[in-house]
N, C-alpha and C positions, 0 to 999 in steps of 0.2 A: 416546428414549435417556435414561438415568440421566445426567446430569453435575452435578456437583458443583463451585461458584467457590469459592475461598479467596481473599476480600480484594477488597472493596466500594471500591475507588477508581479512576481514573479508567478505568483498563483493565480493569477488574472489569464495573466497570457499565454501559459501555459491550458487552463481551461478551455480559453478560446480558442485554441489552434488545437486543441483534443476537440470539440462540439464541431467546430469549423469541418472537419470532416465526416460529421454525422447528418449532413440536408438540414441544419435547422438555422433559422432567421434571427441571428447575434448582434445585436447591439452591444457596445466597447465603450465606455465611460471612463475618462480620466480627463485632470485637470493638467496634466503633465503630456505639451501639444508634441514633443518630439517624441517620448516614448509612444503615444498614438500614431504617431507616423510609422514611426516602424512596423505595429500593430497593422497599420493601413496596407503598409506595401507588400506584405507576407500574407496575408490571410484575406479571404473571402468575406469581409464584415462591413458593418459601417461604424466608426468611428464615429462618438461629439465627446469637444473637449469642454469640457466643463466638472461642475461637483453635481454627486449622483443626488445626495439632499435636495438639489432643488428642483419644484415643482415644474420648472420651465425646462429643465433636462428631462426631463422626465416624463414630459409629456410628448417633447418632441422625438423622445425614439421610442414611444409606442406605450406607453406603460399601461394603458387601459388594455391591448391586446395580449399584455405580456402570459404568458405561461407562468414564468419564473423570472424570480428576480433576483442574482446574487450579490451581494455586498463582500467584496474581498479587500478592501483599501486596506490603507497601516494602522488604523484605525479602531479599535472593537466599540466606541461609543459612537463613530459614523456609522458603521458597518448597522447598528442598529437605529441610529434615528434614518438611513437610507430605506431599509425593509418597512419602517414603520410610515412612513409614508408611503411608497410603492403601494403597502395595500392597503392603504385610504383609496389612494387612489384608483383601485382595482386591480390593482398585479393578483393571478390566484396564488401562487406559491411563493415564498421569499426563503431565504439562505442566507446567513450568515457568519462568518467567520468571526467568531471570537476566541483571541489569547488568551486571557488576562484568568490567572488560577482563580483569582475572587470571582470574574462574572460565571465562570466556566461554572464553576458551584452553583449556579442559581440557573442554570440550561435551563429545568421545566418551567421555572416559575417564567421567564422570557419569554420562551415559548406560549406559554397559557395566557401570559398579561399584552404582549405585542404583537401575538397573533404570526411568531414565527414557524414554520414550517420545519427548518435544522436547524442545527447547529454545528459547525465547522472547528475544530480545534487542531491545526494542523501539528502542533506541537505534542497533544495529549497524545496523539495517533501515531506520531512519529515516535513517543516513546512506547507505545503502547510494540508499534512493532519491533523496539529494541529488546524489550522484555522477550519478545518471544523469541527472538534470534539467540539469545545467552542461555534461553533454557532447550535450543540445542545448537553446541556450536559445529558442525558437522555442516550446518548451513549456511546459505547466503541468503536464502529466503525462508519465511515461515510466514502462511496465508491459513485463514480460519474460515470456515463455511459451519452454515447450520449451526451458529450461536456456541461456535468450539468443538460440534461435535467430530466435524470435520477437518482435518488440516493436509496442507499442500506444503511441500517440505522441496526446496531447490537445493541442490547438491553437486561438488564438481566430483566427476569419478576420475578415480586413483586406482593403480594398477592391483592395488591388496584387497581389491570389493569385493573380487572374484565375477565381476558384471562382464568387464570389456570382453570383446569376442567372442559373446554367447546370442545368440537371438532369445531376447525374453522369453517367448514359448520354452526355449532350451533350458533356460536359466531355471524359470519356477517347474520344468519339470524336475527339475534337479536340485528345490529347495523350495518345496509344500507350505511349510509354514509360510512362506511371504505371498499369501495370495491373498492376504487380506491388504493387499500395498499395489498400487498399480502405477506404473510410470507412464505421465500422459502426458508430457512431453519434452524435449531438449533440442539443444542448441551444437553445433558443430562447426565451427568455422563459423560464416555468413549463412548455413545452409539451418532451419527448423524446420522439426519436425514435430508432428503429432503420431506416436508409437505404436503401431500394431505389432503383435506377436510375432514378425518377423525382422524387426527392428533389432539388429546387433550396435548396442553402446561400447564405444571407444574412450580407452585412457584422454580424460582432457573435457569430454563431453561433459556440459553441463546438463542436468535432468531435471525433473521435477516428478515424485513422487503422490501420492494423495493416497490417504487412507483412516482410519480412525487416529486418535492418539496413542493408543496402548499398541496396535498393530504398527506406528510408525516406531515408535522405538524397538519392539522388536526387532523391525528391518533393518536397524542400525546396528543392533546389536548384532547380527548376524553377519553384516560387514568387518565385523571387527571394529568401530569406527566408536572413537573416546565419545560417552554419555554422561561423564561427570558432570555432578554437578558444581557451578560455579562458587566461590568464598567470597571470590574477593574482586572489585572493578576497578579503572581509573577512570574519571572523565576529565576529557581536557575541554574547559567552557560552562561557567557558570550559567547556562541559559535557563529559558522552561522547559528546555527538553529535559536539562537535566535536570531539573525540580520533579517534573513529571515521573522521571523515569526511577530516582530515588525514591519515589512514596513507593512505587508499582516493587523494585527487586528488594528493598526492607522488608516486605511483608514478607518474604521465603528464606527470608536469611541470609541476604546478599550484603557482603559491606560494600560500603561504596565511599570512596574519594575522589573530589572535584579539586579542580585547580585552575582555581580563576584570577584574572590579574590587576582588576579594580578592587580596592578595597571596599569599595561603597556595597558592591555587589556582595562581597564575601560574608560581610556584616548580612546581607539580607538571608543569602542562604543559611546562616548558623544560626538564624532563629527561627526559618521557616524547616529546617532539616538538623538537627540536634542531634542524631544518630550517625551523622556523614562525618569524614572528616574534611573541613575546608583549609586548602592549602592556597595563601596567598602569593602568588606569581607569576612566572612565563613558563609554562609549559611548553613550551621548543626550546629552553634554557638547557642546555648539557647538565651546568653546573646542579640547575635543581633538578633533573632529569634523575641524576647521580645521589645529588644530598636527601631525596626522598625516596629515591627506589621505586619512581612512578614505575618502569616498564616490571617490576617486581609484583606481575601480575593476572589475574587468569584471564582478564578482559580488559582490551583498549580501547575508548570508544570518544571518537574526538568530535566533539559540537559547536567548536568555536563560530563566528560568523564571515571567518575567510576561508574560503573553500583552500588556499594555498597551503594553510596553515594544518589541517586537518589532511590535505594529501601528505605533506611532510613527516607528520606526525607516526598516521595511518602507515607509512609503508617504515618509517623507524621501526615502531611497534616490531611488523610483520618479521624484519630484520634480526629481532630482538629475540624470537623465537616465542613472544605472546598467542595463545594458545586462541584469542579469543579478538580481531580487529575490527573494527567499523567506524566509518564515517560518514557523517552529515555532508550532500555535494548538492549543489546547484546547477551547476554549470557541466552542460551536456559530455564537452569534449573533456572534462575532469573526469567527469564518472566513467568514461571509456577508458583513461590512462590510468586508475586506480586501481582498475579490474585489472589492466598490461602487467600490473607488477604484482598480479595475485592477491587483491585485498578484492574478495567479493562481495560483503556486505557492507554496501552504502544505503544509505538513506536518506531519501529525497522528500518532505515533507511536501514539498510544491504538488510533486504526480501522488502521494499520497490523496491529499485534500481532493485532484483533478479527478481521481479515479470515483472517489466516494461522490462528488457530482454527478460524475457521470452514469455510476449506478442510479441514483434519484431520479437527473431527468427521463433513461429506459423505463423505470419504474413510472413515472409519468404517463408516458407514451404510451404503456400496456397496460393501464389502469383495471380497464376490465378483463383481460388476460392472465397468463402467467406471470407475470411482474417478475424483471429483474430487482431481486434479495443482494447480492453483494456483486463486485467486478474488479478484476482484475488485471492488468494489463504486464504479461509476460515476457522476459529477454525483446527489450525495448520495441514495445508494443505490437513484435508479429505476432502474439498468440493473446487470446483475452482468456480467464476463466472465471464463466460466469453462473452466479445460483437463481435459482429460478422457482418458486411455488408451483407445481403442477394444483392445475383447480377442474371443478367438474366441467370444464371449456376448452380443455387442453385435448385437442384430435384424436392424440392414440395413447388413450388410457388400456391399461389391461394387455396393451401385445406387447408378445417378444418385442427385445430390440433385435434380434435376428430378422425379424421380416416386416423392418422398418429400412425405408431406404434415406440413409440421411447422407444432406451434402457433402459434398467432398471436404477435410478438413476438419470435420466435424467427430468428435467422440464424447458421449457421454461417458462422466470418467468415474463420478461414485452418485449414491442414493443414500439420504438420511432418513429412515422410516420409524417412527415409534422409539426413539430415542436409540436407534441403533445405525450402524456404516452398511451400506451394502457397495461391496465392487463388485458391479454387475459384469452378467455376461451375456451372452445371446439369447437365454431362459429366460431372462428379467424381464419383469415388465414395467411401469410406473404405475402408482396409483395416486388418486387424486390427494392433494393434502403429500406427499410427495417433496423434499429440498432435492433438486436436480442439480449436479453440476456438470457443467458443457464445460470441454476445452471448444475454441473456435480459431480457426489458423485465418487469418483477415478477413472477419466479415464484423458487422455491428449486430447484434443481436440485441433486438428489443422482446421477443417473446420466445416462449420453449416452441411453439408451431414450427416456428422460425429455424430447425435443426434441420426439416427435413428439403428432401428436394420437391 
């Protein structure tokens, strides 16, 4: 497939080097000729350096063949007169990343009047999955399939689970109720796995769960493992995440306090957020660390725009005995050392935005197929978990998945049928109309056919 990046920075380049490995024919746009370089000598692409606006870039890396056209610059008013020519031009699909809370409010009318195909917010999304990580902190991840009805729940196990050193078959004979929960997959050392029933989880092993909502907290409850709900947050970084993420834990009854260090900024938040409280300062300060009682808290959650400053913060927090830590990371070798001293939920709005591309352009590709619905890319991208629409084209409607022979690596992990969860078993079968979720241990999966051998 033709696709076309506008804008080599950190959600550029991270896209490119996620598609780079999927056979498709990537064109790299930026104005900025040494970060393109870099672009050039890592990845499989062609680089022009110039601006994605204009007609004469645009022609010359393909825009008439294009597929898709992304606009990712620093930009949200480029970002949008880029796509809108693209498809003057004849690009079929355009994507855009837009910041900015005012245009974010007008997504459909953008859509409907510029003729855009998405719309990208990697900040809305970034808070969108802080929210869901507070409302359970037991995890490091929380993934949503089936429009909610589904969730994937990552977790590190602790010696009180009563998990380690059972083989799952042993485990849920030995506790019925959690069969509505199935572990599909974790991490040990360097070594992943995708879990069959004879998979015994160890103290340390990170997992991932997947089940409805209501049978996932049961399974927590069951562990013993705190389900409270949250009162009260800090954020350290006046950003849009944290604008975002205050309108989102307001509505449930979440307080929240921000602490940002421009004044200019604090003034914006106290009239865009009236129910927060905005504390004017340095949040790595002792002194106001102490005169505010930030770590006097059930959640720390740091957003600033230096990754150094949010590891710092992040592992104080953890120190502090804060029930509830997360930070915002960029930088690859950060989010490995943050996890080193046990802060496991980070968030990375860059592989956010990469991933929700990435589901689009599979969706693309299988148009007339089962189209990849959502994608996820798990414990740094050896496991993807992806949804899928089963449609009346889909090969083996109706049969067991017992006498289905699927690739190796591969496990169908739940089914959303008529507003309900199924965690299948070897009885199961799929029916058309069908939300399928595949775990996939490294393969790219563009359609549901695609599981089997």
């Amino acid at each position: 497939m033709k696709i076309i990046i506008i804008g080599n920075g950190k959600v550029g380049f991270t896209l490119a080097k996620q598609l780079s490995g999927e056979d498709h024919d990537l064109v790299l746009i930026d104005h900025n000729a040494e970060a393109l370089r870099v672009a050039d000598s890592t990845l499989d692409i062609m680089c022009l350096d110039g601006s994605g606006a204009s007609i004469q870039i645009l022609r010359t890396a393909g825009v008439r063949e294009a597929e898709l056209v992304v606009a990712v610059t620093g930009s949200d008013e480029l970002n949008i007169v880029c796509c809108l020519i693209a498809k003057k031009l004849g690009a079929r699909h355009t994507v855009a990343r837009i910041r900015s809370p005012e245009y974010f409010r007008e997504a459909n009318l953008l859509k409907r009047e510029i003729g855009l195909n998405m719309i990208i917010n990697p900040e809305y999304a970034a808070a969108q999955e802080i929210s869901r990580l507070l409302r359970v902190p037991s995890a490091f991840s929380v993934e949503t399939f089936a429009r909610g009805l589904v969730e994937m729940i990552g977790f590190p196990i602790q010696e009180s689970d009563g998990l380690a050193g059972l083989s799952l078959f042993e485990y849920n004979k030995r506790n019925p109720n959690n069969r509505g929960v199935l572990m599909c997959a974790a991490i040990r050392g360097d070594e992943v796995y995708v879990p069959n029933g004879r998979f015994v989880p160890q103290v340390g092993d990170k997992a991932y769960v997947i089940g409805s909502q209501q049978e996932i907290v049961q399974f927590f409850q069951n562990l013993g493992r705190d389900s409270g709900r949250l009162r009260q947050i800090t954020v350290l970084g006046g950003s849009r995440i944290a604008t975002y993420l205050t309108w989102a834990v307001e509505k449930v009854g979440i307080k929240v306090r921000i602490v940002e260090q421009s004044g200019e900024k604090c003034l914006a938040l106290a009239e865009k957020l009236p129910k927060a409280l905005i504390i004017q300062g340095d949040g790595t300060s002792s002194e106001l660390i102490d005169e505010e009682d930030l770590l006097d808290t059930d959640a720390f959650i740091a957003l600033t725009n230096r990754d150094e400053e949010n590891l710092l913060m992040a592992m104080t927090a953890q120190r502090h005995g804060v029930k509830k830590v997360i930070a915002k990371m960029t930088r690859p070798n950060y989010i490995e050392m943050i996890r080193e001293f046990g802060v496991d939920s980070v968030i990375s709005p860059k592989d956010i935005t990469a991933n929700q591309i990435s589901a689009y352009v599979r969706a693309m590709a299988r148009s007339q197929g089962s189209a990849v619905e959502n994608l996820y890319k798990l414990l740094g991208g050896a496991i993807e978990a992806v949804e899928f629409t089963a449609t009346e084209t889909t090969r083996f409607l109706d049969t067991p998945l017992k006498d289905l022979r699927l690739k190796p690596g591969m496990l169908v992990a739940a089914i959303a049928r008529e507003g309900k969860t199924i965690i299948p078993d070897g009885s199961t079968s799929i029916h058309a109309g069908d939300k399928v979720i595949v775990m996939a241990k490294s393969l790219f999966l563009q359609d549901l056919d695609e599981i089997l051998q």
